[in-house]
C-alpha positions in Angstrom: 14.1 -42.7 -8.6 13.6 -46.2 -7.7 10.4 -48.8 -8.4 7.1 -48.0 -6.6 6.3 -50.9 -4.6 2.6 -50.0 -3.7 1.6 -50.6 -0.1 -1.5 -49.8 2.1 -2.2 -47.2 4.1 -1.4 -47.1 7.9 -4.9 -46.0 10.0 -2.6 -42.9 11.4 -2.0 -41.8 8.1 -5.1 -42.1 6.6 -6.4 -39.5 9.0 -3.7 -37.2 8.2 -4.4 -37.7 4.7 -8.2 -37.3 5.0 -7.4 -33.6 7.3 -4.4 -32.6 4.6 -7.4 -33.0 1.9 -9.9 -31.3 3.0 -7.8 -27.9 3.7 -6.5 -28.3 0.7 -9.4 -28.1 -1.0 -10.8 -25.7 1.3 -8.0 -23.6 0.1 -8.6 -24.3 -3.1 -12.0 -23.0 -2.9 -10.9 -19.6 -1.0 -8.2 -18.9 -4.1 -11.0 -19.4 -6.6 -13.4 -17.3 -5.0 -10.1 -14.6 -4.7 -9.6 -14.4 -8.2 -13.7 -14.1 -8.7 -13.5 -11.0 -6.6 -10.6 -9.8 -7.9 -12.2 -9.9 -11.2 -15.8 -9.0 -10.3 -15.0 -5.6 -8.4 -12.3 -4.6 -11.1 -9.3 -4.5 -8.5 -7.1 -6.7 -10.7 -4.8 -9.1 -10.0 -1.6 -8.7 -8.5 1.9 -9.8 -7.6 0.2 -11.4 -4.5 -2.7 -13.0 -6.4 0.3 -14.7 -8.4 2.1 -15.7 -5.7 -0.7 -17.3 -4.2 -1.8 -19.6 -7.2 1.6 -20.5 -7.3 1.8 -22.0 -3.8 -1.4 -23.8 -4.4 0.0 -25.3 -7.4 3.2 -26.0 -4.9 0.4 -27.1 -2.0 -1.4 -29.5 -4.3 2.4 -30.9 -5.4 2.7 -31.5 -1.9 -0.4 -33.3 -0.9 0.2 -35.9 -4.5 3.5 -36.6 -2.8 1.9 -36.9 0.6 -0.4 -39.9 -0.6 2.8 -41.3 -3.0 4.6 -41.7 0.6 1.7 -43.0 2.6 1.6 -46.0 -0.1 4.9 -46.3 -0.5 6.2 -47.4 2.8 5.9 -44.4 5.6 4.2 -46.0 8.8 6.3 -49.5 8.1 9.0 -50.7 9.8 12.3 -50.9 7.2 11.9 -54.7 6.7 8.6 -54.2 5.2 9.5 -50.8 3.1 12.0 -53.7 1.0 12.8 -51.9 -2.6 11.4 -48.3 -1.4 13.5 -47.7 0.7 15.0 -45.3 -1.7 12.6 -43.9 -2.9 10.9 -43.3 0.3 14.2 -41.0 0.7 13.9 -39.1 -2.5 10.1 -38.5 -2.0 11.0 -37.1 1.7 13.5 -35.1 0.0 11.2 -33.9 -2.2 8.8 -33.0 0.6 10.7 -30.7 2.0 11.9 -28.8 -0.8 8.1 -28.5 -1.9 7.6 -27.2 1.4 9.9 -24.8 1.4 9.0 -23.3 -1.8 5.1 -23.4 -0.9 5.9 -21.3 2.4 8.3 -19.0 0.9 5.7 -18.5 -2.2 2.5 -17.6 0.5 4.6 -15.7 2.5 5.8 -13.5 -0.4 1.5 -13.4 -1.3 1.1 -12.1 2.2 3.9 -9.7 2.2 2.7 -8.6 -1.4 -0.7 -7.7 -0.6 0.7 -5.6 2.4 2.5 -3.7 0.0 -0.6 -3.6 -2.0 -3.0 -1.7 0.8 -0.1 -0.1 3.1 1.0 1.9 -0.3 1.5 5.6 1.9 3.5 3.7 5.3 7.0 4.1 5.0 7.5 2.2 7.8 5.4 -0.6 7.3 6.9 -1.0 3.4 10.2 -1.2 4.6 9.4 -3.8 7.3 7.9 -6.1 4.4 10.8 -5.4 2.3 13.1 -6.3 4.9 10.9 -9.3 5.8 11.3 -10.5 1.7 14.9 -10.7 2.0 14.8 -12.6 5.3 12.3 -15.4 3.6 14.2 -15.4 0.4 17.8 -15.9 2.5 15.9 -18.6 4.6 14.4 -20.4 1.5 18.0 -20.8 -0.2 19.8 -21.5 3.6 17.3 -24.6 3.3 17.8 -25.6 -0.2 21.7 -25.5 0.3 21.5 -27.9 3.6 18.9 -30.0 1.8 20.9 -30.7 -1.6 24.5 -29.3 -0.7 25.0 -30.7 2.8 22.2 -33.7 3.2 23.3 -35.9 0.7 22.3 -39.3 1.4 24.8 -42.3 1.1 24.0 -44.9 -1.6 21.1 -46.9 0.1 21.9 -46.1 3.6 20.3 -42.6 4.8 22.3 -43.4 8.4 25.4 -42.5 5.8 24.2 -38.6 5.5 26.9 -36.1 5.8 24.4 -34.0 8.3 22.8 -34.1 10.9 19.1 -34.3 9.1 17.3 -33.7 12.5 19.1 -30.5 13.8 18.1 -29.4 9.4 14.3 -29.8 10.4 14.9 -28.2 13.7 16.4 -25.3 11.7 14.1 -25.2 9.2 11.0 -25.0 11.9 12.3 -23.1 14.0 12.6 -20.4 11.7 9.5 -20.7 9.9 7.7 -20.3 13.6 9.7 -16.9 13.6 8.9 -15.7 10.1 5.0 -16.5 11.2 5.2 -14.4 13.9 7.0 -11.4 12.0 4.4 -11.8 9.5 1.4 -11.8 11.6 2.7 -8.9 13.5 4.1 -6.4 10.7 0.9 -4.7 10.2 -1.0 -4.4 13.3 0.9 -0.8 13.8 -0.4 0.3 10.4 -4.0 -1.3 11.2 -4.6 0.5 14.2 -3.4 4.0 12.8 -5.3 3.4 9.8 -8.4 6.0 10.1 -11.7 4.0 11.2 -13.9 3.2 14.4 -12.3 0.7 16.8 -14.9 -2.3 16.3 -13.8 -1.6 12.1 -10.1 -2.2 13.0 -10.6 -5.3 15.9 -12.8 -6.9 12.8 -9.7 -6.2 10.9 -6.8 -7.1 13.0 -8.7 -10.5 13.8 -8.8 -11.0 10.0 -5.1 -10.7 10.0 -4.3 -12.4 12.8 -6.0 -16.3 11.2 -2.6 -16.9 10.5 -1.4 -17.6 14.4 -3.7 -20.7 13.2 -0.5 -21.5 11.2 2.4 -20.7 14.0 0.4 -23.4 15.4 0.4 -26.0 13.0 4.4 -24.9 13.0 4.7 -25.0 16.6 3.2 -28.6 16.4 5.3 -29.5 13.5 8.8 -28.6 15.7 7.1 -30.9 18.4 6.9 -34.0 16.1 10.4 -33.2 14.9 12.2 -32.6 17.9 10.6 -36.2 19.3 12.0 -38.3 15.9 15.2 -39.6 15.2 15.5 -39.0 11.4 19.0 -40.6 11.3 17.8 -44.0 12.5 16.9 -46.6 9.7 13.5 -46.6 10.8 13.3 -43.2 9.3 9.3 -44.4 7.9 8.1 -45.1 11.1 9.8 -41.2 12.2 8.4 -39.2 9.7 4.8 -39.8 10.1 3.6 -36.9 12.0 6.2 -34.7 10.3 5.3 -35.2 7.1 1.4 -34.5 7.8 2.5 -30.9 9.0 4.9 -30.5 6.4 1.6 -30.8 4.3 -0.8 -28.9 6.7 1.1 -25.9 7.4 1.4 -24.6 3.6 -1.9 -25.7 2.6 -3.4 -24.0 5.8 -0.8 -20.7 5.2 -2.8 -20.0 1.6 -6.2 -20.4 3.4 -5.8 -18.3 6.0 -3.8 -15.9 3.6 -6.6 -15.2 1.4 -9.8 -15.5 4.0 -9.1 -11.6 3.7 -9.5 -11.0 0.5 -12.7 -12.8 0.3 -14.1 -10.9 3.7 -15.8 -8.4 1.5 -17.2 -10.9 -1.0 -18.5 -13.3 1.4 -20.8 -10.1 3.8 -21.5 -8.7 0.5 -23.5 -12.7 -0.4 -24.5 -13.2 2.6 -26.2 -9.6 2.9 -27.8 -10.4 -0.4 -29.4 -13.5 0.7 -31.0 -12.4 4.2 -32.4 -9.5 1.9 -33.5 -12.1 0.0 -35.3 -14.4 2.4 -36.7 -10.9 3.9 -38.3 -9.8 0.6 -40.6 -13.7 1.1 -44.2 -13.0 0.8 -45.4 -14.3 4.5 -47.2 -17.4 4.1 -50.9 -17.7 3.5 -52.6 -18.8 7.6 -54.6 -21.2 7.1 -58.6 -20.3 6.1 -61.2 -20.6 8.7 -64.6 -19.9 7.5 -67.0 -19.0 10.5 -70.8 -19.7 9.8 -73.2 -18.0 12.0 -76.1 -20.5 13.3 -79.2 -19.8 15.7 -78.6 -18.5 19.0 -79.2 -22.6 20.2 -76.2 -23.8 18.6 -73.5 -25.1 20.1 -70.5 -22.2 20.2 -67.7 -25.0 20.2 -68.3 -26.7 17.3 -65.4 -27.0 15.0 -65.1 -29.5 12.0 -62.6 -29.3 9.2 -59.6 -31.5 8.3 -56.7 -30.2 9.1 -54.6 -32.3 6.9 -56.0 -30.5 4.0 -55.0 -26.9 5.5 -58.5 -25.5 7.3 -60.6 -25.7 9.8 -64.4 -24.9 10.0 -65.2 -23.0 13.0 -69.0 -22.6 13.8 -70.4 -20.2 16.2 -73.3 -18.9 17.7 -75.3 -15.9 16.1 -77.2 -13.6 17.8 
């Protein structure tokens, strides 16, 4: 890998950056609070728990090389990238092959954990099977046109011997079709499953915070199909790209676990308006009423309310 020649961050890609951060960490934060249920109720962890902490690692990889590439020279025009130029290559490179193990790796989470609660669905188990195989086949499809066909002539990326754009468009294209596959493989199974119809629209809503990602995918195709990544002025292309390439994983593990932690979160927040209901009431404010002759005036009142009374004073009989 070449020298790092340190350069600042372009305003665009600061924002990106900020964004990419904070649903990462959001993420983060979900995953933790997974494993503490997981733990806590005894359920144990499972082939989709470890899928998922592995994509995080994978989504945090990503988001290290995100920052690496907005200070090496992405947002620059090639006369100012100078001595990065290759490594702004190799970083993209390894972009996308961090991608493509992050979405592979919360996919196979997803497609686990339907496994996990679907156990007695024939149909639905063979679907997810089916839909493993597809992700696995599309993850090392990618990996061969990434290392095997894009190979990048010595200091010139115009040298490929691909086309790198109709790769991406590949690459997205499909991932917007495995999204939908996966969002859609269970709703048969929810809505035969035995419960009231408010229990299972709660449910398939749940389940369906992942068209968040097709999204995020859709909007990633968008930025790719409006780039030229076989121009020289590949850093100036890749901007927007390279901020979905980051957001869509990162944002696949969040929404992939919000469901796990459903249960967690009502059973906390259930637990604290019990709380605030079990509050003593607050003490009104004394107010001390001294009777006085039948000549005294009935609206007299003195006190300070600053301190918390008032002195009322009426007439007696």
């Amino acid at each position: 890998m070449a020298p790092l020649r340190q350069t600042s961050m372009v305003p665009h890609m600061v924002h990106h950056m900020v964004a990419n951060s904070i649903v990462c960490f959001l993420a983060l934060a979900v995953i933790i609070l997974r494993i503490y249920s997981r733990v806590t109720t005894q359920a144990g962890l499972g082939y989709d728990d470890a899928f998922i902490l592995v994509s995080m690692a994978v989504g945090i990889a990503l988001l290290s090389v995100q920052g690496l590439l907005c200070t090496s020279g992405i947002g620059y025009p090639i006369q100012e990238v100078g001595e990065n130029y290759l490594l702004l290559i190799d970083l993209i490179t390894a972009s996308n092959a961090l991608f493509i193990i992050a979405t592979i790796t919360y996919k196979s989470s997803i497609l686990s954990f339907y496994l996990r609660i679907f156990s007695n669905n024939t149909k639905t188990r063979i679907a997810t099977y089916i839909s493993m195989v597809f992700f696995v086949a599309w993850g090392v499809a990618c990996f061969v046109e990434l290392f095997a066909v894009c190979r990048p002539g010595p200091g010139d990326i115009s040298k490929e011997t691909c086309d790198r754009n109709a790769v991406l468009k590949d690459v997205s294209i499909l991932c917007i079709i495995g999204d939908l596959v996966v969002l859609l493989l269970p709703m048969p199974a929810i809505w035969n499953l035995q419960m009231n119809r408010r229990s299972k629209t709660k449910l398939t809503f749940l389940f369906l915070l992942g068209f968040i990602v097709t999204i995020i995918a859709i909007m990633r195709y968008v930025s790719i199909i409006q780039q030229d990544f076989n121009t020289p002025e590949f850093a100036l292309a890749f901007q927007d790209p390279l901020a979905y390439t980051v957001l869509e994983p990162n944002m696949g593990i969040l929404c992939a676990s919000l469901p796990m932690v459903h249960n967690q979160l009502s059973a906390w927040k259930t637990k604290l308006f019990d709380t605030i209901k079990s509050r003593p009431e607050p003490q009104s404010k004394s107010s001390h009423v001294v009777s006085r002759g039948t000549d005294w005036n009935p609206s007299t009142i003195s006190g300070d309310s600053r301190y918390g009374y008032t002195v009322s004073i009426t007439a007696g009989r």
